[in-house]
Phi, psi and omega in degrees: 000317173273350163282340155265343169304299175328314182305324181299302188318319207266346164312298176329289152328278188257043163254322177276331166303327188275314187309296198332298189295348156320295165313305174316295170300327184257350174271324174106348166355153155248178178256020139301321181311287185321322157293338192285344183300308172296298178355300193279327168323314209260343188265323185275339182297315200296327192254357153317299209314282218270009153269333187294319181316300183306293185291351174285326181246013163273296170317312189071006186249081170315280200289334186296319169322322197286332210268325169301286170320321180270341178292299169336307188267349142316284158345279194319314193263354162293297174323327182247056160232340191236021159261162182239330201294130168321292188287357165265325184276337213279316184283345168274333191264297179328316172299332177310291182313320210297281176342295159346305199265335177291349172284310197321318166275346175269331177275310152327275163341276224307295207292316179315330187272299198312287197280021204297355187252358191210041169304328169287343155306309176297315186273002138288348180297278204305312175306332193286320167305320222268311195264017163285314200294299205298321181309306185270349185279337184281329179289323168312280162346309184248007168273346181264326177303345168318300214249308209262159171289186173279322179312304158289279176335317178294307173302295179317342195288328185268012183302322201277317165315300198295331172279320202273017194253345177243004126348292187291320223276294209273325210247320168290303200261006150297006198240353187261115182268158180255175166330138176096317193323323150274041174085348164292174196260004163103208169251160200234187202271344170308298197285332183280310173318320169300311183272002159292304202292329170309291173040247208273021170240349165279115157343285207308287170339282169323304175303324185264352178285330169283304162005258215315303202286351164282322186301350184263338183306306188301325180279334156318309153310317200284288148009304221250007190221354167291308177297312140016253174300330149319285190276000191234338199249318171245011162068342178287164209262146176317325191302322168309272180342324200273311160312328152310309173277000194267332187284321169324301193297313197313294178332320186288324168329266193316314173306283279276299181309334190278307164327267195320333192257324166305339181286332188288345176279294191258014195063155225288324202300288207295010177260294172317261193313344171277321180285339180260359157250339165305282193358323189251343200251331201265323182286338177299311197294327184317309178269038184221008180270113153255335174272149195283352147287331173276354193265295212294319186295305189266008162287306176320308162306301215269328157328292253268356169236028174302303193265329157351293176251061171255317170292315172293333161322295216288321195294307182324313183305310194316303192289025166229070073298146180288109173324011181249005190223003190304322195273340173274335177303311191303298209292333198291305179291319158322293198324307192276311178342304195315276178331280179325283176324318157313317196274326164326319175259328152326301181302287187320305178295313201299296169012289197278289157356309204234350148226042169096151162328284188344289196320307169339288205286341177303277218318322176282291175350273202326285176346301184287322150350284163312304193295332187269336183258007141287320165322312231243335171272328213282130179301167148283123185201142170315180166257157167303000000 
């Protein structure tokens, strides 16, 4: 249930990600106009997290946080499905990111406390809902951009949510207590402060909390400048485009358990840094390919260790955190992805403006780069 909840999230997501070169073309868009939909998307996310981080573990009420979110992000996407206004639409894929990132500290919590011996295993289950939603929303999306408006594409986009929000609502929170509920008095607003500010004073934490957040920067660029690079650059049509992002997510299907579970075995640093030097080795190769077979092969490469260690990232924090913080830990690392991801399709469009697509994706390497040699500074430590 909660790998369809994830999923729904991510439908949402990547029905706007198919959207974007449309909007662009039917709006009259530049392609800063156009990043900014992520931008913002990524920016209303950085400040979900962390208020949502706080109430998951001051509250302890996970799932009702998840059910709230996904309604929200229904809401958001019935709504830029029936405006044309630049600026309604631009404030709705914020509600989107927000919904989007607030699911993230209450599911994390849930499954880390539940699963604590086999977390990576448990939190590739749950990535695997993320990458059927990224998968299949871009194929949906751009086989209806066929027949249907954009518009009518956008609406269909809150269906998946709106069942996994009653999903959660009828089979989870009636049975979910909140803090205090066992005569205890809960966390008090001291004791969350004191153990946010350790947080933000661990080495280890901090390094894997940027780790996470350059790899969502390059994967936030990569999203928002593929379809793109498709469609302006290689000429193809949607239905390519959609396909094209559905094969990435495929790739992820497969890594991601076989990742969670080898991590729980040899530990998370050799997964993460092997998977995050293909990567930067897979986005490169992306701008020397022209025949549509070698382009299918290094996308499918490049999904399959892209999204790998998007669960093994996450068992890490958990295991170097205290289970009273697992949902403010989540929210710290959403938070900065959020920022990063945001600053991502801005750059990448200003880029793009003024020296080409190509250029973009050198840039997004370079990103992952960074990132696999902050993976290589995170100290070593035991788990909690």
């Amino acid at each position: 249930m909660m790998s369809f909840g994830h999923g729904a999230t991510h439908w949402i997501a990547g029905t706007l990600y198919i959207l974007l070169p449309v909007l662009k073309e039917q709006l009259g868009l530049s392609y800063v106009e156009a990043g900014l939909f992520l931008s913002v998307f990524h920016a209303c996310a950085f400040g979900a997290n962390f208020i949502s981080g706080y109430a998951v573990d001051v509250s302890g009420r996970r799932v009702l946080l998840q059910v709230v979110a996904l309604a929200a992000g229904a809401l958001a996407i019935v709504v830029f499905g029936m405006s044309s206004v630049y600026l309604l639409l631009i404030a709705m894929a914020g509600m989107m990111g927000a919904s989007n990132q607030a699911w993230h500290p209450g599911a994390l919590a849930y499954l880390s406390a539940r699963y604590p011996r086999n977390r990576g295993y448990a939190l590739s289950i749950h990535a695997i809902g993320a990458n059927i939603g990224d998968a299949l929303a871009p194929m949906v999306a751009g086989a209806l951009l066929v027949w249907a408006s954009w518009q009518t594409t956008a609406m269909v986009g809150a269906v998946p949510a709106l069942l996994a929000a009653l999903v959660l609502a009828v089979a989870l929170l009636p049975s979910e207590k909140p803090n205090g509920a066992d005569g205890s008095t809960g966390m008090s607003a001291r004791s969350y402060v004191a153990g946010y500010w350790a947080l933000l004073r661990d080495r280890a934490v901090i390094g894997l909390t940027l780790t996470a957040g350059f790899r969502t920067m390059a994967q936030a660029g990569l999203f928002a400048f593929l379809p793109l690079y498709i469609a302006d650059v290689m000429g193809r049509g949607t239905v390519f485009m959609g396909t094209a992002l559905m094969l990435i997510q495929v790739g992820g299907i497969v890594a991601a358990p076989l990742a969670g579970v080898w991590s729980d075995r040899v530990g998370r640093r050799p997964i993460v840094f092997g998977a995050l030097a293909i990567s930067t080795l897979a986005i490169f190769l992306l701008t020397l390919v022209n025949d549509q077979t070698l382009f299918v092969v290094c996308i499918s490469l490049l999904g399959f260790f892209l999204f790998a260690i998007r669960p093994v990232v996450q068992s890490w924090m958990m295991d170097l955190v205290p289970p009273s913080f697992a949902g403010s830990a989540t929210s710290m690392m959403f938070g900065v992805q959020s920022v990063l991801g945001a600053l991502a399709p801005f750059i990448g469009g200003v880029i793009a403006d003024r020296f080409g697509l190509l250029a973009v994706f050198y840039m997004l390497a370079g990103i992952m780069l960074l990132a696999n040699l902050l993976a290589l500074l995170v100290p070593k430590r035991e788990a909690q």
